[in-house]
C-alpha positions in Angstrom: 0.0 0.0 0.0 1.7 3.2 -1.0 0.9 6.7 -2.0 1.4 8.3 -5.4 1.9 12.0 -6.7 2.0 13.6 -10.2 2.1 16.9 -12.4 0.9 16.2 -16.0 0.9 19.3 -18.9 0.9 18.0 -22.3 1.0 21.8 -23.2 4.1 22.8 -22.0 7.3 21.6 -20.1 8.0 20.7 -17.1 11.5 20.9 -16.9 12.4 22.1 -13.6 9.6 20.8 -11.7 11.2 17.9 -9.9 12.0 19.4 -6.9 7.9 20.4 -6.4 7.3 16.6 -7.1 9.6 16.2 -4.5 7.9 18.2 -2.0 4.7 16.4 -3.1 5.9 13.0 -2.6 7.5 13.7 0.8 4.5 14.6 2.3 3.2 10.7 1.9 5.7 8.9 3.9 3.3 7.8 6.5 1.9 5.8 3.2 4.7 4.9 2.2 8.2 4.5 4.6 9.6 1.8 3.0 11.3 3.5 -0.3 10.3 6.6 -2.5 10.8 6.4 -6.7 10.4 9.5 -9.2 9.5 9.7 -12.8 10.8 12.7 -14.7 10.1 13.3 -18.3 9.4 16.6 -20.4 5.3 16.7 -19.8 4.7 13.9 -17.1 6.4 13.9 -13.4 5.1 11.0 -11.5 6.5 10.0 -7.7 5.9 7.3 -5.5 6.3 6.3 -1.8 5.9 2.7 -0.5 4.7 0.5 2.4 6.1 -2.7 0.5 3.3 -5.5 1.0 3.6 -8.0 -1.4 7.2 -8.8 -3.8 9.5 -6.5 -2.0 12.2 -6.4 -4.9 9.9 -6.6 -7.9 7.4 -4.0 -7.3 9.5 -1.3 -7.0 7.7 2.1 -8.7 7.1 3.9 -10.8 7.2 0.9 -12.6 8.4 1.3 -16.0 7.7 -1.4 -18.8 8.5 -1.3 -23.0 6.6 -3.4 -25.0 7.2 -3.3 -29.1 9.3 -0.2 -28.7 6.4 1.5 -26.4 6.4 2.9 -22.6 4.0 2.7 -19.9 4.8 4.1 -16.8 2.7 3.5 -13.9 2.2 4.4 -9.9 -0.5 2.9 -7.7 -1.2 2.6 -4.7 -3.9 -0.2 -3.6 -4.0 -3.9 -3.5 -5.6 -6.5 -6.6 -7.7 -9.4 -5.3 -7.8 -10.8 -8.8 -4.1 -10.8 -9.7 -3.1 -14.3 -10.3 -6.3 -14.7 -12.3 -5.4 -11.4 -14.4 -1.9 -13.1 -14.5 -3.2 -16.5 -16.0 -5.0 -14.5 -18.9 -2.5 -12.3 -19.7 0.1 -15.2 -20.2 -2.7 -16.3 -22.4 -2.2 -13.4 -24.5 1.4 -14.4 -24.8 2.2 -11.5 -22.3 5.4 -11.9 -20.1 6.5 -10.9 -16.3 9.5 -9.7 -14.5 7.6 -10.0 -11.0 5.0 -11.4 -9.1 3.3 -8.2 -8.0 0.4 -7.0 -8.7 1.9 -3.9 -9.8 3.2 -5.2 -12.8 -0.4 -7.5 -13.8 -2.3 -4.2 -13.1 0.3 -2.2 -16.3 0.3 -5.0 -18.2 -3.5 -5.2 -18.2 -3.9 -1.7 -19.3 -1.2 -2.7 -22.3 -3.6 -5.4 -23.2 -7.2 -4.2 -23.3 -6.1 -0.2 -22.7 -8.4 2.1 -20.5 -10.8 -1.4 -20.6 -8.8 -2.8 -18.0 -10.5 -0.6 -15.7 -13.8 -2.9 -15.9 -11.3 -6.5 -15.0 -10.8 -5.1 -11.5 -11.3 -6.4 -8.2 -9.2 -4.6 -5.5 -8.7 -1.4 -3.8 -7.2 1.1 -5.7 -6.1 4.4 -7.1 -3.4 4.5 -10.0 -1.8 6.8 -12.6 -0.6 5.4 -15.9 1.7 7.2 -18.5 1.3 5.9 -22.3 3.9 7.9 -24.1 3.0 6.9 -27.5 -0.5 7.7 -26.8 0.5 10.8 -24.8 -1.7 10.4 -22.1 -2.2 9.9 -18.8 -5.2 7.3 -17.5 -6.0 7.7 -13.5 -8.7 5.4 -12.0 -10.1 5.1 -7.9 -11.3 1.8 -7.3 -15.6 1.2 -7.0 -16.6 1.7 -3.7 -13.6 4.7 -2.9 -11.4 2.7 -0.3 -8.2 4.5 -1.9 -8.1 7.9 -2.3 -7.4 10.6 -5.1 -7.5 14.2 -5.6 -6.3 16.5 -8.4 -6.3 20.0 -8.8 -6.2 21.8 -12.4 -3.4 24.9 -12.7 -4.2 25.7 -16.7 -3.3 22.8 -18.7 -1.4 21.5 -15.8 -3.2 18.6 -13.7 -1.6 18.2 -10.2 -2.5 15.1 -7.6 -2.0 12.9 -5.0 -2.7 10.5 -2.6 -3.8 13.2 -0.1 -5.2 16.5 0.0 -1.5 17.9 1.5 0.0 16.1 -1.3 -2.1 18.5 -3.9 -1.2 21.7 -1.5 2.3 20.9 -1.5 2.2 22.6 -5.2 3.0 25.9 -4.9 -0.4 26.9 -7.4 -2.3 25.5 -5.3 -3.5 27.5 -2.0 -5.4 26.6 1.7 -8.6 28.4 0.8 -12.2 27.8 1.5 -15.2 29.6 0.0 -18.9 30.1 1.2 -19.9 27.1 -1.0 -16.8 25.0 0.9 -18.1 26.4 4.6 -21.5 25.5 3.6 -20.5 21.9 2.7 -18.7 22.0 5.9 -21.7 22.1 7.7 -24.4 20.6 6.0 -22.7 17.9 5.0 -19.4 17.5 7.1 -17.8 15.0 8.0 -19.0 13.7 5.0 -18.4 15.3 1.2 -20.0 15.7 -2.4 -18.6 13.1 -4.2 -16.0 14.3 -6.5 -15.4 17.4 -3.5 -12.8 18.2 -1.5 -14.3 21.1 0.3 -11.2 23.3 -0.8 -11.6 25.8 -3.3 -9.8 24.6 -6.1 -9.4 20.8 -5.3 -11.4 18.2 -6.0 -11.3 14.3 -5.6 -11.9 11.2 -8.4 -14.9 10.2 -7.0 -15.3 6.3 -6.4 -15.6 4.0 -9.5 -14.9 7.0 -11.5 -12.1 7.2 -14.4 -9.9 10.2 -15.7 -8.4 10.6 -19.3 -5.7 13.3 -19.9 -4.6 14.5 -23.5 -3.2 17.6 -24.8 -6.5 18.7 -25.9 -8.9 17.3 -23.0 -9.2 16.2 -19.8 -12.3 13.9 -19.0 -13.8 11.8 -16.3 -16.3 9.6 -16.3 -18.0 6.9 -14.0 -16.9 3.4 -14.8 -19.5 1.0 -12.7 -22.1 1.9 -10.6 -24.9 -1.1 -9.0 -27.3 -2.0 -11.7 -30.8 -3.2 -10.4 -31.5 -6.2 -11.5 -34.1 -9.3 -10.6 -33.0 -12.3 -8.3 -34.2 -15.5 -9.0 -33.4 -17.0 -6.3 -34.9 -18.7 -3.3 -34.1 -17.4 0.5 -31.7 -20.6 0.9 -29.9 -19.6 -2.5 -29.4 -16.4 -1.3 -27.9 -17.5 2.2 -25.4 -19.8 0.6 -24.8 -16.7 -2.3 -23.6 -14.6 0.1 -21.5 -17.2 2.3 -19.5 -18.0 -0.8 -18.9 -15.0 -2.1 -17.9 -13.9 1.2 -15.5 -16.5 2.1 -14.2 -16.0 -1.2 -13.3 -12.3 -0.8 -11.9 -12.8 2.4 -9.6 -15.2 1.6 -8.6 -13.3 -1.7 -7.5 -10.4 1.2 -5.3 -12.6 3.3 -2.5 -12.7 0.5 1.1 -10.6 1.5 4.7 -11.2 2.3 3.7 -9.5 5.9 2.3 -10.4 8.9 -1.8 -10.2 8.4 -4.1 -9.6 11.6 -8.3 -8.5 11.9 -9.9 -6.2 13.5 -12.5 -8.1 16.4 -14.7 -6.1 18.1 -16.9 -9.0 18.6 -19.8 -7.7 16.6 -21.3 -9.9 13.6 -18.8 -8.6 10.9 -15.5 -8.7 12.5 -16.3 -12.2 13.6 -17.0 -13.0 10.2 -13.8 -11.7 9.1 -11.8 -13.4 12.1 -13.7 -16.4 11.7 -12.9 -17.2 8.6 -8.7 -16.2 8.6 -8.4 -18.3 11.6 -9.4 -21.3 9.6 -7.0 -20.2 6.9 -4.5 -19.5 9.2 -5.1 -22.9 10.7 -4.8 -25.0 7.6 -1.4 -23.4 6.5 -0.1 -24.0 10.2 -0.4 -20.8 11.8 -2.3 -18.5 13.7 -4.4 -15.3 13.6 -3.8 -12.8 15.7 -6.9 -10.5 16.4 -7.7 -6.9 17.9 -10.4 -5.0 19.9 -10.1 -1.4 21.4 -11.7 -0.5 24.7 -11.3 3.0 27.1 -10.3 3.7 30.7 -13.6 3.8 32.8 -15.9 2.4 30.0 -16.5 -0.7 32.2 -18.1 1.8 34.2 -20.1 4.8 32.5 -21.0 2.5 29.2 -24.7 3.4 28.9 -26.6 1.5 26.9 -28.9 3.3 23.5 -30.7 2.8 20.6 -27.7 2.9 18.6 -25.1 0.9 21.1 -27.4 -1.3 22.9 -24.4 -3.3 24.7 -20.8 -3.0 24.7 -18.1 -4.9 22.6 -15.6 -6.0 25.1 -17.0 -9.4 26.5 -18.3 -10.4 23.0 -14.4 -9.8 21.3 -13.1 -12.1 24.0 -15.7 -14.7 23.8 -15.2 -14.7 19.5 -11.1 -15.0 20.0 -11.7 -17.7 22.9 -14.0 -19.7 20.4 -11.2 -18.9 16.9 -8.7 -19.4 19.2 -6.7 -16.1 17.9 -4.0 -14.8 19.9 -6.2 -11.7 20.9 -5.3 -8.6 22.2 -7.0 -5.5 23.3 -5.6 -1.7 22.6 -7.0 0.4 25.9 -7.2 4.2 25.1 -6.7 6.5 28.0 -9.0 9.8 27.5 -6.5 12.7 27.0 -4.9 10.4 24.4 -7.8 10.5 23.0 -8.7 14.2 22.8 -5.2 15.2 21.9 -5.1 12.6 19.2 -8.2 15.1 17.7 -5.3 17.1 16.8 -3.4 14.6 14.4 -6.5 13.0 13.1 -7.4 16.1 11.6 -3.6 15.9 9.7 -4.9 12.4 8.9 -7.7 13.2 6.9 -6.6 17.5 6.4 -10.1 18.0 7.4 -11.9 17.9 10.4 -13.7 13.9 10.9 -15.5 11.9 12.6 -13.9 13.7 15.9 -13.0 11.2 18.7 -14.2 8.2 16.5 -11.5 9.2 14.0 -8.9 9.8 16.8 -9.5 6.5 18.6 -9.2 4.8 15.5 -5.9 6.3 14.7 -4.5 5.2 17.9 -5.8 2.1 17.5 -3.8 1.3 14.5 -1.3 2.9 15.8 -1.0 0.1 18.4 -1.2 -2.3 15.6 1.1 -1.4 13.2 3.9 -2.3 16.4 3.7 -6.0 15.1 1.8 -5.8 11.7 1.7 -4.4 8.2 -1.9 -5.9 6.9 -5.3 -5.8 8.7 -8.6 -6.8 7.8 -11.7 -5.1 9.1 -15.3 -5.4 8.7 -16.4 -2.1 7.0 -19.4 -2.1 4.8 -21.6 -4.6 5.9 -23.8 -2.1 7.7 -24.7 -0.3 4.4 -24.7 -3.4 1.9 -27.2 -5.8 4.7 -29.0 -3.3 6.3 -27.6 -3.0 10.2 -28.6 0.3 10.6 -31.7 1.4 12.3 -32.8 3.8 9.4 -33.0 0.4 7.6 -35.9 -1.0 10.2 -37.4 2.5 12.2 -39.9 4.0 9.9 -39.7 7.6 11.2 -36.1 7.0 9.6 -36.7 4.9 6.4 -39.2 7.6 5.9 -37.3 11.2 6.7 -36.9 13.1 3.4 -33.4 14.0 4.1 -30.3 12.1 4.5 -31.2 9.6 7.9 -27.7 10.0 9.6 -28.1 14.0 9.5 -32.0 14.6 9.7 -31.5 17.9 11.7 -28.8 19.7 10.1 -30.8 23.4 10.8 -29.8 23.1 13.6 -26.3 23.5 12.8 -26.9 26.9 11.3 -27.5 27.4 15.6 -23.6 27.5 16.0 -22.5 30.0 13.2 -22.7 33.9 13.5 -24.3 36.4 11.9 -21.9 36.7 8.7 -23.1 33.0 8.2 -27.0 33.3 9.3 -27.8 33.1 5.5 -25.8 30.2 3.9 -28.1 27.5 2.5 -27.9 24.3 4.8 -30.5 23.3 4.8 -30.7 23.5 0.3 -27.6 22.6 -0.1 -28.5 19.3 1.9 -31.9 18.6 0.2 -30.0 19.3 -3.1 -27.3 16.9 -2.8 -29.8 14.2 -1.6 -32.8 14.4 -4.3 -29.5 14.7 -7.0 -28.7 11.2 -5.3 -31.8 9.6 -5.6 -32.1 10.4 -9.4 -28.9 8.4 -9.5 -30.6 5.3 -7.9 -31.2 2.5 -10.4 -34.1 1.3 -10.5 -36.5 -1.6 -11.8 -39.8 -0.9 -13.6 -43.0 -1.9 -11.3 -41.1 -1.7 -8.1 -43.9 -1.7 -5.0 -43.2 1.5 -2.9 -40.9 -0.1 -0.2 -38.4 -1.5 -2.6 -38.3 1.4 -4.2 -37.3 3.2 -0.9 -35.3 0.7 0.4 -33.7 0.7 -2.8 -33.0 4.0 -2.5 -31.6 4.1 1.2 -29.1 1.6 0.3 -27.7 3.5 -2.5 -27.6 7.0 -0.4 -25.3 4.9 2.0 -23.2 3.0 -0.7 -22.3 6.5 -1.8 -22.8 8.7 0.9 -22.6 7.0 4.5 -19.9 3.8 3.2 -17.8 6.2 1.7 -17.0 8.4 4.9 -16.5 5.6 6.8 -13.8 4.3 3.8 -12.4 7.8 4.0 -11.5 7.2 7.5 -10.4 4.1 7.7 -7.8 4.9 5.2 -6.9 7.5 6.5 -6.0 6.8 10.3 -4.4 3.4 9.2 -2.2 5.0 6.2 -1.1 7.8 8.0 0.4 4.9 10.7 1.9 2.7 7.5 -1.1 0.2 8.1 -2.8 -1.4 5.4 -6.9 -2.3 6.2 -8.4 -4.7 4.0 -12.0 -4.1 4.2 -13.5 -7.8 1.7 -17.3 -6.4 2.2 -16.0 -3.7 0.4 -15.8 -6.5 -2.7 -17.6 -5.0 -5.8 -19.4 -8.6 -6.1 -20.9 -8.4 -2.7 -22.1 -4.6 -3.5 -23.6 -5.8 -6.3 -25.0 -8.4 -5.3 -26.4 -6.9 -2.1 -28.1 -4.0 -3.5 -30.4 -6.5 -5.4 -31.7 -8.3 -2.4 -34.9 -7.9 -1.9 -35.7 -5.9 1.8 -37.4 -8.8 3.5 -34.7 -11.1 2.7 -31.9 -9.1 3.8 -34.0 -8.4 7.1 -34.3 -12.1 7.3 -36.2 -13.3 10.7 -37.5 -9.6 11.2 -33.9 -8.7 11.9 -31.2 -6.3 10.9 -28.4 -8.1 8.6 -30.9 -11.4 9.1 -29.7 -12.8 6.0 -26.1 -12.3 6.8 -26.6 -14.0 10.3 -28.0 -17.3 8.6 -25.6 -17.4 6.0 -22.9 -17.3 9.3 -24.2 -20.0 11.2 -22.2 -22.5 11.5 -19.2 -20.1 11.3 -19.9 -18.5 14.0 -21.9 -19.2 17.8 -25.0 -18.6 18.2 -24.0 -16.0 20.9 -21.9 -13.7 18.6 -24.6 -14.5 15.4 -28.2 -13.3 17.1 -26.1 -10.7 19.4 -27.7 -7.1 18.7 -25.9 -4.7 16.0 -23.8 -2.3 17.8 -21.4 0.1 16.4 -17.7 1.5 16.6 -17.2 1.5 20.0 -16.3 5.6 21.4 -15.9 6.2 24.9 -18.5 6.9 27.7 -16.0 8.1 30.6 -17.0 11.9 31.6 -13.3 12.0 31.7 -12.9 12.9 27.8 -16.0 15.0 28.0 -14.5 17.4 30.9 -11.2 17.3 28.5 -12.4 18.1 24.7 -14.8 21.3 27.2 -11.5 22.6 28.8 -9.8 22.1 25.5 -12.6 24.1 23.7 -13.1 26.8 26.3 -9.5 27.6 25.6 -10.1 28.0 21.8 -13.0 30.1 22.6 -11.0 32.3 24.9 -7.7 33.1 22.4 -9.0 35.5 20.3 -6.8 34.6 17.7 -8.7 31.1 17.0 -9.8 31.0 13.4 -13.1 29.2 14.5 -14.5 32.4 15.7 -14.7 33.6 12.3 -17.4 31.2 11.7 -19.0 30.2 14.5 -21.6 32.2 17.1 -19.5 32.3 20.5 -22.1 32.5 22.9 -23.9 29.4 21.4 -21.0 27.7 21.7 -20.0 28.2 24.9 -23.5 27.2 26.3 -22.7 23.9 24.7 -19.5 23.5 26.5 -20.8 24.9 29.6 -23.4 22.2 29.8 -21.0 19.7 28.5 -23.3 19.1 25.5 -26.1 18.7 27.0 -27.5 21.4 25.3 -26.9 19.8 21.9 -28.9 16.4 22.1 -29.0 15.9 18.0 -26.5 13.6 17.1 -24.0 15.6 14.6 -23.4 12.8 12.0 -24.5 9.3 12.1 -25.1 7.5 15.0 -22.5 8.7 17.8 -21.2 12.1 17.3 -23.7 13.4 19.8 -22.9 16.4 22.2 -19.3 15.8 23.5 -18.7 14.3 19.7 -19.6 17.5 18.6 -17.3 19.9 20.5 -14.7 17.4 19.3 -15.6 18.0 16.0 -15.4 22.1 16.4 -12.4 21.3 17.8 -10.9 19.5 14.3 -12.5 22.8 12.4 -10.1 25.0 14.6 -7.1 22.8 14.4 -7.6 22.2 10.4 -8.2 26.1 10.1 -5.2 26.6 12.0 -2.7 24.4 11.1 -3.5 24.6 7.6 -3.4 28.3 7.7 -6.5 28.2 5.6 -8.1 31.3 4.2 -11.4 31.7 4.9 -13.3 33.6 2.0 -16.6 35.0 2.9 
């Protein structure tokens, strides 16, 4: 897993640029420690840093291969779950190798079938190819987003990385954010637009979408999307369906020439996941080792709700007792947590998900001491339906997006210079531009179509964020996460279950829990959905309010250029009680949300962004 930078002007040279492809490329070794390569030509620079994962000496980038007198040049950064079968059909075509990475397959496939290689697939990815005798430049971000990629445009120069620090490390390109970029800040924030970056001036390649860049054009264009389709199948076809393909993509995800571990939190997904490497593990003579996070004092002040009904750390030791994993648990003290606010927000270069990005970034952290390679359950939520806007009606049913259905209220917090920005528009827009997206089949009763529609609003809205940070906090610790519900197949597949199926037995993910029995104990199968586990201690509460009350006191803090003081500091001063809606999803509630405003100061800071309103 690596990072990757370029500049690319077919208009003019760039002679002289290397050192700012330099700067670029040094700004991803958290991606990439391992060893850094640069490609300098008259119109396309491309560099490249390296967490070496799989053929250590043979997939050295950028990768440079001459077929027939022609160059490609390529750098990527992601992992293909379909190399070897790629491989076998390429050798078919009377192709040859120098490696075994996957590096290598991925060039060669694009010098067999060209930008068509795009639709052969199945991984995590985002890559640049050079094709000099074409004279062009092909970038691609793999279907569901997992790896990231974000470009700015100078001219006729096109300038991007791995990272939004990677693009401002280009001396066109400036910290700025506009009234449109504040207003996506908080309507949408922590999530984004696809294709945004909330920056004025950068954008991202939006999941399962393509660019072509030529002298005379530069075009993008989406690739694959979930096509609705009808399922013949009965409920028992469907269980085993899904139990294969998942088994399948799992153990396509264990492959590297470093140590592999999962994530176990005990809920039905990690177990999945765990379940299934420990068997794989077992039949090649070794064995898994598995991690769960907890906090200090959690024991204590967990408090059970609609969203967390019970807490994770008795079911993660039961699931490593019955896999027999070598388990261990990474315990998060509170001020760790709230000062890790500070470098989750470099993480990401925009505020997140607040103390559920921070805890996450310690977490791998931890795990990146003994391993390179993690897999962790991601996904499942949106593709089976474990959320409760799948199943509470006042939820299925809110005409808005149902892990924000109160953003007004977030117009509360900003001052008068911001009274009048469009929330609330700009949040209805970007929904009903969504659901005209959604595919759809003709006759459909009025709950499939809805359901229908909710699962696509969190394949590309909800799954996304949550892909965004996982990245994220394990890259910027060198730590690869596999995440194999992430598979294209399973998406795919999913999104054409019908409702009552996937809600098998009346129950969230039902179908997922049959096709796990067996796999799994009954205990860990039937237990009730509960998510990322964040911290309960009043501990990190008093900490992110005595953290904030300073910001609202220097009054050289960005922040108060945006928000309304006073508002704020009634928050604070009733630790959030005063702030009952949750922010964003299901746990950024009250003391979530000062940690958020937090991440806003600290990116506005740090960044030295300039606000233009």
């Amino acid at each position: 897993m690596c990072g990757i930078a370029g500049i690319v002007d077919f208009n003019k040279s760039l002679k002289g640029k290397r050192d700012i492809l330099c700067k670029m490329v040094k700004t991803l070794e958290r991606r990439g420690p391992d060893s850094e390569g640069l490609y300098d030509s008259n119109n396309v620079l491309l560099g490249h840093r390296r967490l070496i994962v799989v053929d250590p000496e043979g997939g050295k980038q950028p990768m440079i291969k001459i077929i027939e007198g022609k160059k490609y040049v390529i750098v990527y950064n992601g992992e293909l779950y379909n190399t070897e079968d790629l491989r076998k059909e390429l050798l078919e075509e009377k192709f040859t190798f120098d490696s075994y990475s996957d590096t290598e397959v991925l060039l060669t496939s694009y010098i067999a079938w060209g930008i068509d290689a795009i639709k052969k697939l199945n991984g995590i990815f985002a890559f640049a190819i050079y094709d000099e005798d074409k004279q062009q430049v092909f970038l691609a971000r793999d279907p569901m987003g997992v790896k990231p990629l974000f470009y700015s445009k100078k001219g006729s120069t096109l300038i991007f990385g791995s990272e939004i620090k990677t693009v401002l490390a280009h001396p066109e390109v400036k910290a700025e954010i506009d009234r449109d970029g504040l207003t996506e800040l908080f309507a949408l924030g922590p999530a984004v637009s696809p294709g945004s970056a909330i920056y004025k001036g950068i954008n991202e390649i939006a999941p399962a979408n393509c660019m072509l860049v030529t002298k005379d054009n530069m075009k993008i264009w989406e690739y694959w999307k979930v096509k609705a389709r009808e399922l013949n199948e009965t409920t028992d076809e469907s269980v085993s369906h899904v139990r294969q393909l998942l088994i399948d993509a799992i153990k396509r995800q264990l492959v590297g020439d470093v140590p592999v571990c999962t994530f176990l939190s005990g809920g039905l997904d990690s177990s999945a996941i765990s379940a299934i490497a420990a068997d794989d593990f077992k039949e090649k003579g070794k064995r898994l080792t598995t991690y769960s996070i907890d906090y200090e004092g959690n024991d204590k002040y967990f408090k059970a709700s609609l969203f967390q009904p019970t807490s994770d750390q008795y079911f993660a030791e039961r699931m490593a007792k019955f896999i027999d994993s070598d388990h261990r648990t990474v315990l998060l003290k509170q001020e760790d947590l709230a000062h890790a606010l500070r470098e989750s927000t470099f993480s990401r270069d925009l505020p997140g998900m607040a103390d559920v990005d921070s805890s996450l970034l310690l977490f791998c952290k931890e795990i990146r001491k003994d391993f390179v390679v993690g897999l962790s359950g991601e996904c499942a939520d949106e593709l089976f339906a474990g959320y409760p806007w799948f199943t509470n009606e006042e939820m299925i049913n809110a005409n808005t997006f149902p892990w924000s259905r109160s953003v007004g209220e977030r117009k509360t917090i900003l001052n008068d210079n911001l009274k009048n920005i469009k929330i609330e528009e700009l949040t209805n827009e970007e929904y009903l531009k969504t659901l005209k997206q959604v595919p759809h089949l003709d006759n459909e009763d009025k709950k499939t179509y809805r359901m229908r529609e909710l699962f696509y609003l969190n394949l590309k809205w909800f799954m996304v964020n949550l892909l965004n940070r996982k990245d994220r906090s394990s890259m910027y610790n060198s730590l690869e996460v596999r995440v194999p519900f992430a598979d294209y197949r399973i998406v795919d597949y999913a999104f054409n279950l019908p409702v009552d199926v996937k809600l098998l037995d009346g129950r969230e993910k039902g179908l997922l829990r049959k096709a796990l029995v067996g796999i799994l104990p009954d205990e860990i199968i039937y237990r009730k959905k509960s998510p990322y586990p964040k911290t309960h201690n009043p501990i990190y509460t008093n900490i992110v309010c005595s953290m904030m009350n300073e910001i609202l006191n220097d009054k050289a803090s960005p922040i108060l250029q945006i928000i309304n003081k006073d508002k704020v500091q009634e928050i604070v001063d009733t630790k959030g009680e005063s702030y009952k809606t949750p922010w964003f999803g299901q746990l950024m509630t009250g003391p979530q949300m000062i940690a958020y405003l937090i991440q806003v100061d600290t990116w506005l800071r740090e960044y030295n962004v300039n606000i233009l309103i």
